[in-house]
C-alpha positions as CSV (number, residue, x, y, z in Angstrom):
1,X,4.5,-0.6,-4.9
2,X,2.9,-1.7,-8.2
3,X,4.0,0.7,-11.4
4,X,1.0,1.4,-13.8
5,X,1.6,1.4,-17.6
6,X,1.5,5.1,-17.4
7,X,4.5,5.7,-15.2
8,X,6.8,3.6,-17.0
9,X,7.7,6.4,-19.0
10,X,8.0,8.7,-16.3
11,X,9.6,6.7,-13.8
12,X,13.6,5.8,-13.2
13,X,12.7,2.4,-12.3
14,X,16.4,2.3,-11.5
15,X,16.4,4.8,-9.4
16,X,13.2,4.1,-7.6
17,X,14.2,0.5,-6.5
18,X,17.4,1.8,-4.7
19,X,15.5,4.4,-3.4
20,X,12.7,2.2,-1.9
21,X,15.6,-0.4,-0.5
22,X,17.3,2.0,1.0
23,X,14.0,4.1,2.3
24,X,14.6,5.1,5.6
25,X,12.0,3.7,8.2
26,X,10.2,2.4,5.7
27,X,10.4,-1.4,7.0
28,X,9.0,-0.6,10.4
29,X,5.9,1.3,8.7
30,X,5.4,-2.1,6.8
31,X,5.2,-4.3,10.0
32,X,1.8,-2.4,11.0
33,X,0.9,-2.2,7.2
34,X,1.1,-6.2,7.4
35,X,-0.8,-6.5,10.8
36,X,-3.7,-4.3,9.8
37,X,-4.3,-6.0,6.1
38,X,-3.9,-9.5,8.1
39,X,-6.4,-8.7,10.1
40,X,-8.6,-8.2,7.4
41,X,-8.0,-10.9,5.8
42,X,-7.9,-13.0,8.2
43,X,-11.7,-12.5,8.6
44,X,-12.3,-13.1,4.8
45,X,-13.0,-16.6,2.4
46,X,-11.7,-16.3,-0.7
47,X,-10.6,-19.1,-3.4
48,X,-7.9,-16.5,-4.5
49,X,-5.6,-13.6,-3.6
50,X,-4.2,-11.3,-5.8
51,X,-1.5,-8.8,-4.1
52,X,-1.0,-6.7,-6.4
53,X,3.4,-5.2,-5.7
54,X,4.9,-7.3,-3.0
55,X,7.6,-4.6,-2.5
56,X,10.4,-6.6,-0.8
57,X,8.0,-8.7,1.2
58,X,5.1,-10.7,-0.1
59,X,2.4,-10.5,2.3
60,X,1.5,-14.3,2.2
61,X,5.4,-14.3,3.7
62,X,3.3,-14.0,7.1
63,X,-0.3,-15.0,6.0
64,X,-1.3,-18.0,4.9
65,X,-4.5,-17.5,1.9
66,X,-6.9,-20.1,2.8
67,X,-6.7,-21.1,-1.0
68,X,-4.6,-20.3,-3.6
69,X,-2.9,-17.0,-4.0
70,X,-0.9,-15.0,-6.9
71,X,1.7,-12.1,-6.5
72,X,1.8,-9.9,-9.1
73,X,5.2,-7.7,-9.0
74,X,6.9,-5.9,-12.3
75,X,10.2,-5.5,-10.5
76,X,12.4,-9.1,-11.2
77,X,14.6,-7.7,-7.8
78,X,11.5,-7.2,-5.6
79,X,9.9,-10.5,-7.1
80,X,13.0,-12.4,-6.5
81,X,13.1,-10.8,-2.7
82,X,9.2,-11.6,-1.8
83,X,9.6,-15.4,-3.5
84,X,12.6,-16.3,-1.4
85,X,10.8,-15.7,2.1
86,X,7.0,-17.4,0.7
87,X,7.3,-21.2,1.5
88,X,3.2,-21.5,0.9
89,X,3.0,-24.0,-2.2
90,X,-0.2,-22.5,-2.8
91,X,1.4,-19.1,-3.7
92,X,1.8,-18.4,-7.4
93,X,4.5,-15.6,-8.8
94,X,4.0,-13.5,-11.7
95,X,6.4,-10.8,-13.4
96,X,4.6,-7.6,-14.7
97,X,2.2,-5.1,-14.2
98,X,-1.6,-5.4,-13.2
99,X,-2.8,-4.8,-16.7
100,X,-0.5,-7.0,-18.5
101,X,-1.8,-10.1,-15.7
102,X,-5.0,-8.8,-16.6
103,X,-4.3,-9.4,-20.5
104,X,-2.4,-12.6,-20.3
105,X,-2.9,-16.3,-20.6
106,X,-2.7,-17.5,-17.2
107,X,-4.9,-14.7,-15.4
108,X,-7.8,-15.7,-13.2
109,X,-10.7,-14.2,-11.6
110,X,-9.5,-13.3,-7.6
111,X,-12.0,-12.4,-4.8
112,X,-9.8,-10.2,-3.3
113,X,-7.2,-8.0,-4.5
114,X,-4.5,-6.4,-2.3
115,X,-3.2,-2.9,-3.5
116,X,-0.9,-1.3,-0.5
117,X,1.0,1.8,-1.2
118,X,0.0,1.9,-5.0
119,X,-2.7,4.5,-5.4
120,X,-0.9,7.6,-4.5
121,X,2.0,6.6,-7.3
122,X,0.2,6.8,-9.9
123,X,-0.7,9.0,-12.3
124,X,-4.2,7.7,-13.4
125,X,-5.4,5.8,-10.5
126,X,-8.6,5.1,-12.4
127,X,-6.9,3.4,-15.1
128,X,-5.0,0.7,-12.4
129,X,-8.7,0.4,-10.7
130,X,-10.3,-0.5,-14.0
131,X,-7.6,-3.3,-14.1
132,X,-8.7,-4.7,-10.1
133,X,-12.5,-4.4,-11.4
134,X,-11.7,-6.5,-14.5
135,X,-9.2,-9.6,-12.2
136,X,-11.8,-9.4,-9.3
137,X,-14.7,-11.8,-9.7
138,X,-18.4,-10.6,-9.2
139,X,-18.4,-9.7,-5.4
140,X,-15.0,-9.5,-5.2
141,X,-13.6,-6.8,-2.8
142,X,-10.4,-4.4,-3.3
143,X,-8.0,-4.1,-0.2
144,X,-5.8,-0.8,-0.5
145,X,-3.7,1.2,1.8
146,X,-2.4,5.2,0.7
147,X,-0.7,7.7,2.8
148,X,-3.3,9.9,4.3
149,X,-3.5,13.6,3.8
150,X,-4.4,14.3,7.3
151,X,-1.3,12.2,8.9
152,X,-0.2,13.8,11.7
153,X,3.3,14.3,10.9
154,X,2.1,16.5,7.9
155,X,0.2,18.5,10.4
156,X,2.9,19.3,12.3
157,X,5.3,19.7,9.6
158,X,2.8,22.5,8.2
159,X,2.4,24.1,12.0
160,X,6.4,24.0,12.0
161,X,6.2,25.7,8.7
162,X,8.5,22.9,7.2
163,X,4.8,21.9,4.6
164,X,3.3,24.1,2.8
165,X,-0.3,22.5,3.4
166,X,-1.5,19.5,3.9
167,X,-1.6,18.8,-0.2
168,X,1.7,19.4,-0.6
169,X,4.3,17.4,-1.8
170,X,6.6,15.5,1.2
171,X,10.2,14.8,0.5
172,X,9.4,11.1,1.0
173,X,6.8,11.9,-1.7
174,X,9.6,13.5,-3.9
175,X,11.7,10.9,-3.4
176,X,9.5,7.9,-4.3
177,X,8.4,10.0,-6.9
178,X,4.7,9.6,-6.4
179,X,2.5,11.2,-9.0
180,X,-1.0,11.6,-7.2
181,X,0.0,12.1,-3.9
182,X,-1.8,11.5,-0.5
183,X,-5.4,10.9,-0.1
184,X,-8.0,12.1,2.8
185,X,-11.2,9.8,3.6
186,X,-12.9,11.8,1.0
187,X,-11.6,12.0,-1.5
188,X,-10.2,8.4,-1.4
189,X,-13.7,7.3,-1.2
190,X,-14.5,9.5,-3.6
191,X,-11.3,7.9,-6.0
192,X,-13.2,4.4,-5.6
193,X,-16.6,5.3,-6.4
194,X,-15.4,6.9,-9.1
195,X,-14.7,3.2,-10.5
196,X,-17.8,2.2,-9.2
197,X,-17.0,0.3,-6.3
198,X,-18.9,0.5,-3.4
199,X,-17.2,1.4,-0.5
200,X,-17.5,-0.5,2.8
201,X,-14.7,0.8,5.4
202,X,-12.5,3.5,4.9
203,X,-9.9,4.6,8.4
204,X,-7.0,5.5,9.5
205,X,-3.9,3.2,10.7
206,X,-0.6,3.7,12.5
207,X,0.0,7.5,13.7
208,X,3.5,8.2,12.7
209,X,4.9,11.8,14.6
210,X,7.5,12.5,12.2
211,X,8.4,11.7,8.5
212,X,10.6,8.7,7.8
213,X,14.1,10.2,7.7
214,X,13.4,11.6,11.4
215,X,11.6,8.4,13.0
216,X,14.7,6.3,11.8
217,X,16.5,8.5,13.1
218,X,15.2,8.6,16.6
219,X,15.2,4.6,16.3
220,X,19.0,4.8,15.9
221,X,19.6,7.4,18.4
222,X,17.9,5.6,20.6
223,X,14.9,7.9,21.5
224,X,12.2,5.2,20.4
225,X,12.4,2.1,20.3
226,X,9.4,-1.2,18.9
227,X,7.6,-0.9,22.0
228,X,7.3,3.0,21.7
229,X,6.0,2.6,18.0
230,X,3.5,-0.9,19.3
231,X,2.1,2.2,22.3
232,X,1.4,4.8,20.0
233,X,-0.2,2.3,17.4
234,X,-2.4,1.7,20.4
235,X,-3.3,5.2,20.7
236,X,-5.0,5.0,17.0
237,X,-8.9,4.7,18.0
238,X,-8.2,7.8,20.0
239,X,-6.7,9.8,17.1
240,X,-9.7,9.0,14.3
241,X,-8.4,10.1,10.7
242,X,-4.8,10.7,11.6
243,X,-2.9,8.0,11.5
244,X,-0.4,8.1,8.8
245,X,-2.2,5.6,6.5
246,X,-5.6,5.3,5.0
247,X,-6.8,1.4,4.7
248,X,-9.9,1.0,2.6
249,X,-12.1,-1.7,1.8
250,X,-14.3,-1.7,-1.1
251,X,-17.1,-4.1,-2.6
252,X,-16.9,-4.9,-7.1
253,X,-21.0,-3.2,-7.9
């Protein structure tokens, strides 16, 4: 996760990066995260990637940029983390935050920019999009991934009285201390056009029954296991907006 200027302040940066090690679950959830930007990207031709908060695992780790690439990461443990498993060359590291890439020496125009699990941190998402609209180059598209409103774990967690509502704040949420909070294909959209981008895909990815502290635990009990998590992933055109991530795809106007 990326940390805008505007949460430094109101962050424990501390606290957050032994919280987000030690996130229960968390590292499953990023193996379909991976497989579902791959696949986009995959698809795409760009002279340069910009992911934008590697967390512990750079996503060129498992992808390959067809050109050159740059990993932008204010967190020297998570940096230090994602650089030891990237053997790609062609992979550039840089310590900060977005908008001081954006203001420095060495930054470059990108085609795409990468931006998973960011969004719903922040305080003033608009601010951090301004920032991808001034590094992408004219045509240049923004890659993002939020948790989605209308997961549904949070539906059942507010049928089983244990949410409020769907708007509510999560433990996980509380936790990670995230300042917007989850998004719905609407108002996501919305978010984006806001900045002036022009939206191309917006949908939902990897249906996730529980919240994190319970699916690890059924992993350890022994309930579910990889294969279970691979068949319900499966089940994801059949379940349209719930899946417990939104993935959206969106066009520099």
């Amino acid at each position: 996760m990326e940390i805008d200027a505007s949460l430094v302040t109101n962050m424990n940066l501390d606290k957050y990066l032994n919280d987000y090690i030690s996130l229960p679950f968390e590292p499953l959830q990023e193996i379909f995260r991976r497989r579902n930007l791959i696949s986009l990207l995959s698809e795409a031709r760009a002279n340069l990637m910009l992911e934008v908060g590697c967390g512990r695992r750079s996503l060129f780790s498992e992808f390959n940029p067809p050109n050159a690439a740059i990993v932008v990461e204010p967190i020297s443990e998570l940096l230090e983390m994602a650089r030891g498993e990237v053997s790609n060359t062609k992979v550039e590291f840089f310590k900060g935050l977005l908008s001081e890439y954006v203001a420095s020496k060495d930054a470059k125009q990108a085609d795409i920019v990468i931006a998973s699990s960011i969004l719903h941190g922040m305080s003033d998402p608009q601010a951090f999009l301004t920032d991808c609209k001034s590094v992408l180059a004219p045509g240049g598209r923004l890659i993002a991934i939020v948790t989605n409103q209308n997961s549904i774990h949070r539906i059942l967690g507010v049928a089983a009285g244990k949410q409020d509502s769907l708007d509510s704040t999560t433990q996980t949420e509380k936790l990670m201390q995230h300042l917007h909070g989850a998004y719905n294909v609407g108002s996501l959209t919305a978010e984006l056009e806001a900045a002036e981008f022009e939206v191309e895909s917006c949908y939902a990815i990897f249906p996730k029954l529980l919240p994190h502290s319970l699916m690890q635990k059924a992993i350890d009990e022994g309930v579910i296991d990889f294969r279970f998590l691979e068949q319900i992933d499966s089940l994801m055109p059949l379940l349209s907006d719930f899946g417990s991530e939104l993935i959206i795809q969106a066009k520099k106007s």
